[in-house]
N, C-alpha and C positions, 0 to 999 in steps of 0.2 A: 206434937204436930209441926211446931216451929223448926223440930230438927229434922223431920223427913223433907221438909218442905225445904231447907238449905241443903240437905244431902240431894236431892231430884236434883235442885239447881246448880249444884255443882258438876254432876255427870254429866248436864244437858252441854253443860261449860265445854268438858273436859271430849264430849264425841263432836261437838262442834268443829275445836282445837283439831280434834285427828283428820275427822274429815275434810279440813282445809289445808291438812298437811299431804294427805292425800293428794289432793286435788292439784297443789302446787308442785308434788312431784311428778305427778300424770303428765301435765302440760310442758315439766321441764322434759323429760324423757320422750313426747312429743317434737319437743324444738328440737333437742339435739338427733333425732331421729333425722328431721329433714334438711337440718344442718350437714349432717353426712353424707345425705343423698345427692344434696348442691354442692358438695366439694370438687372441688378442681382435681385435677392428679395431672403430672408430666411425666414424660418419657423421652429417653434418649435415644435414637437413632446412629446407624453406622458410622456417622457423618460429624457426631458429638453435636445435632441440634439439636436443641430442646423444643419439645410441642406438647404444649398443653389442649388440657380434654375436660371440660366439665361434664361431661356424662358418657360413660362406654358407645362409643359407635356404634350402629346399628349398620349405615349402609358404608361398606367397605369394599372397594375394589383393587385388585391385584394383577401383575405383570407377569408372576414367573409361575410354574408348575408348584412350586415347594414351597414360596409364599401361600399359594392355595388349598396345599394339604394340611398344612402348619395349622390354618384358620380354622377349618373344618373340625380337624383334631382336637382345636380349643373350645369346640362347643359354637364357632361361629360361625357367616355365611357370608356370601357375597354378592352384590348386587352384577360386578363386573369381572370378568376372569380373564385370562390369557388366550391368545388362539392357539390352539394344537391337536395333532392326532393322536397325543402320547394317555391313555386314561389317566385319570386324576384316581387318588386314592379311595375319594369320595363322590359316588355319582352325583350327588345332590349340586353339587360344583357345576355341571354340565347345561343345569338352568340356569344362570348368571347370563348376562351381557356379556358378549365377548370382542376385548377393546383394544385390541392387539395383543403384542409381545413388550420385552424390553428393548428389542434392534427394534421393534415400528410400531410405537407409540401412535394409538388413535386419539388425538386430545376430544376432536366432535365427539365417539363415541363413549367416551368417559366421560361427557359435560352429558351425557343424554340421562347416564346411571343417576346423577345425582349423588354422588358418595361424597360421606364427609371427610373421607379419609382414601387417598389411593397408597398403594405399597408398591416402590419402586428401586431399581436397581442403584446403588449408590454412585458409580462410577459413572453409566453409560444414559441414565435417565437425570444425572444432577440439574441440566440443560432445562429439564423440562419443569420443574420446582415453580419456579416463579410463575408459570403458566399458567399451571393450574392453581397457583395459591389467589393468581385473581380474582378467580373463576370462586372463591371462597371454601376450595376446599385444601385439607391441613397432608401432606406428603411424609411418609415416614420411608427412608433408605438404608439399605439392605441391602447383603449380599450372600451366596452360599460356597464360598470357593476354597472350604476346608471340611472339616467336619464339627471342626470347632467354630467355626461362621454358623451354622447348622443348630448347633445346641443354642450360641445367641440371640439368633434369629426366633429359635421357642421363648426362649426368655421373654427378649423385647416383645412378641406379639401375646404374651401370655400377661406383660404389663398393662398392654395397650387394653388387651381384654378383661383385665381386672380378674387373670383366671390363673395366678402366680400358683396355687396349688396343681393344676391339671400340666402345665409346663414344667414344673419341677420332677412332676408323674413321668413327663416324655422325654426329659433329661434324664433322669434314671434311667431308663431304660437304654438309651445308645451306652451312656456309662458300663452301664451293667453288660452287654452287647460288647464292647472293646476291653474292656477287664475279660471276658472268656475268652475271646481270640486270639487275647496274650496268653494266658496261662496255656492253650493249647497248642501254640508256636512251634514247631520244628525248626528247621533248616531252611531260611530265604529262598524262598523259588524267586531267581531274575524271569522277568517279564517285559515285554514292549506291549503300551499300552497305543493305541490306532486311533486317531479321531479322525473320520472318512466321511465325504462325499463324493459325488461323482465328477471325478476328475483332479479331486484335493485330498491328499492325506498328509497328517502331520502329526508327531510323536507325544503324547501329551506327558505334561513335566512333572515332578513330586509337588509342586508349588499348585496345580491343577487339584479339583474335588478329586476325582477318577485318581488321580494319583496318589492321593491323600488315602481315598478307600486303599488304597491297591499295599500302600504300605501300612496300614493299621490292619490288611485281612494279612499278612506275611510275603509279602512279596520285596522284590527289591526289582526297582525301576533302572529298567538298562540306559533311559536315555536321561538319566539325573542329570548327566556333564553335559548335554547336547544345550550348543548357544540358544536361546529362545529367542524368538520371532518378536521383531520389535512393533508387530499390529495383531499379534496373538504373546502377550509376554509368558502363559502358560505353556504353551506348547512351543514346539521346535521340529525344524524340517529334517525329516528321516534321512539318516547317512545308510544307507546297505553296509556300506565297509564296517562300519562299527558296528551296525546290527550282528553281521555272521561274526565278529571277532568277541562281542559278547554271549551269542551263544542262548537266545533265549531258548527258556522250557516253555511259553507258554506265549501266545500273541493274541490280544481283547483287539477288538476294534469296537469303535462308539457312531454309531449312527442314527440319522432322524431318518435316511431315503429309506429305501427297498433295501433290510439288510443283508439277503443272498446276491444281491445283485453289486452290492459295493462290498461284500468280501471278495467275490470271483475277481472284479477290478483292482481290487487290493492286489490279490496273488499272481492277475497277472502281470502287474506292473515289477513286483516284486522278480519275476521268474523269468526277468532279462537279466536276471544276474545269474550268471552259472554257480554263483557260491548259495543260490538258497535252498537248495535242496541238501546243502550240507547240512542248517541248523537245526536241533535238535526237537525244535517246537513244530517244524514242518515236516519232519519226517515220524513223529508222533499225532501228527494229525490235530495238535493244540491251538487250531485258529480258532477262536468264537468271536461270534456278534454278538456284544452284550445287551440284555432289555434296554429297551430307550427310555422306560418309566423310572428306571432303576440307573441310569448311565449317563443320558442325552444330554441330563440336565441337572441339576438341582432337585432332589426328590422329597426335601424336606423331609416328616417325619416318617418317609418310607426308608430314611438313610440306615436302619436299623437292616431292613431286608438287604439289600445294596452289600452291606458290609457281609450278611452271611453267604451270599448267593458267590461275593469274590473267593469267599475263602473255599466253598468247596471247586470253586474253577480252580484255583491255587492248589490244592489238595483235596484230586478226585479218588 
């Protein structure tokens, strides 16, 4: 009897032991649980600042078009978006606050959003940083003026969103997208690329997004060597003489107005020169207005459509 009674008392011992082992690692895998939920995380911006985040944003508002599909894309949303008539990728975009652009910054209507985070142009909005950071909210800058701007811009806002798998997803894809378009390459079609408004046209440069497309879909930019404009450093003012002596196959213009209305301006400006009905892209009838969703601006992660849409204008 003495020895059932020390064996019970040993087991009662030994389930005691476990279940307090138990219980001490419940609580630890508890703690470290909520340990990971309160971590901090930074991120680097265009600009090399650093801004930390102790919990993913929720309300986020944006300045540029491609900023806003970028978000979208990542599974996020915005309280505040850009003003424009260009559609956004994602309708859902269209309900946000809308707080200006990058040229006209509404700060009252971005103080209205409440965001904890605005996304701003690194060059042309750096002015406005301090503004808003009184205001208590955190400024991440950005820019899209490559294609490779583009992929980092997924990057960075797939950090910011704690969604590094779904940005890796959309970085493959433009990869994958410029790996085909090389491997199906021909022979360079030269090309003058147009960025038009009414009453202003000027050549945009390789150093330009549009020019960036234009040579990753096969093209070759007739106005590479054209001096750039020292309050537009992308683009550069149209020489006619060099135009007809290069010879394009093929002439885009980029517009936000009315685009039949600022191509006909286009050509007739062009068609005080007796040499333009010599070149090669006007007597093929090669003028086109490109999308504005796909052109105008920055399309973020529509940059994929963008590059196939040049390549068949390049090779119709």
């Amino acid at each position: 009897m003495l020895k059932w009674r020390s064996l019970l008392l040993t087991m009662l011992v030994i389930c005691s032991l476990i279940l307090s082992a138990c219980g001490a690692s419940s609580s630890s895998e508890q703690q470290a649980s909520s340990t990971s939920q309160g971590e901090q995380y930074s991120i680097t911006d265009f600009n090399s600042r650093t801004i930390t985040f102790h919990d993913v944003p929720e309300r986020i508002a944006a300045l540029s078009i491609g900023e806003t599909n970028i978000i979208y894309s990542l599974g996020g949303k915005l309280v505040g978006r850009p003003g424009t008539d260009v559609p956004f990728q994602w309708e859902e975009a269209n309900e946000a606050q809308v707080i200006g652009t990058t040229h006209d910054v509404d700060l009252e209507k971005i103080a209205v959003t409440k965001a904890q985070v605005v996304l701003m142009h690194n060059i042309m909005n750096e002015k406005d940083v301090s503004k808003l950071e009184n205001l208590g909210m955190k400024v991440v800058l950005s820019s899209g003026n490559s294609v490779e701007d583009i992929t980092r811009q997924i990057q960075l806002l797939g950090d910011l969103l704690q969604n590094s798998a779904k940005a890796s997803e959309l970085i493959a894809e433009i990869d994958q997208k410029i790996s085909q378009l090389a491997a199906n390459q021909g022979e360079a079609v030269p090309a003058l690329l147009v960025y038009g408004a009414p009453g202003t046209f000027m050549a945009a440069l390789p150093s330009s997004l549009a020019g960036d497309i234009l040579t990753l879909a096969g093209g070759t930019n007739i106005a590479a060597s054209y001096p750039q404009l020292s309050s537009y450093p992308q683009y550069a003012a149209l020489d006619m003489e060099r135009i007809v002596e290069s010879n394009p196959q093929a002439i885009f213009i980029m517009t936000h107005a009315d685009p039949e209305d600022v191509r006909e301006q286009f050509i007739a400006e062009m068609e005080s020169s007796n040499a333009w009905s010599s070149i090669d892209a006007v007597k093929n009838g090669r003028i086109e207005v490109l999308p504005a969703e796909l052109f105008g601006s920055n399309p973020g992660t529509r940059i994929v459509e963008s590059l196939d849409y040049m390549y068949s204008a390049l090779h119709p």
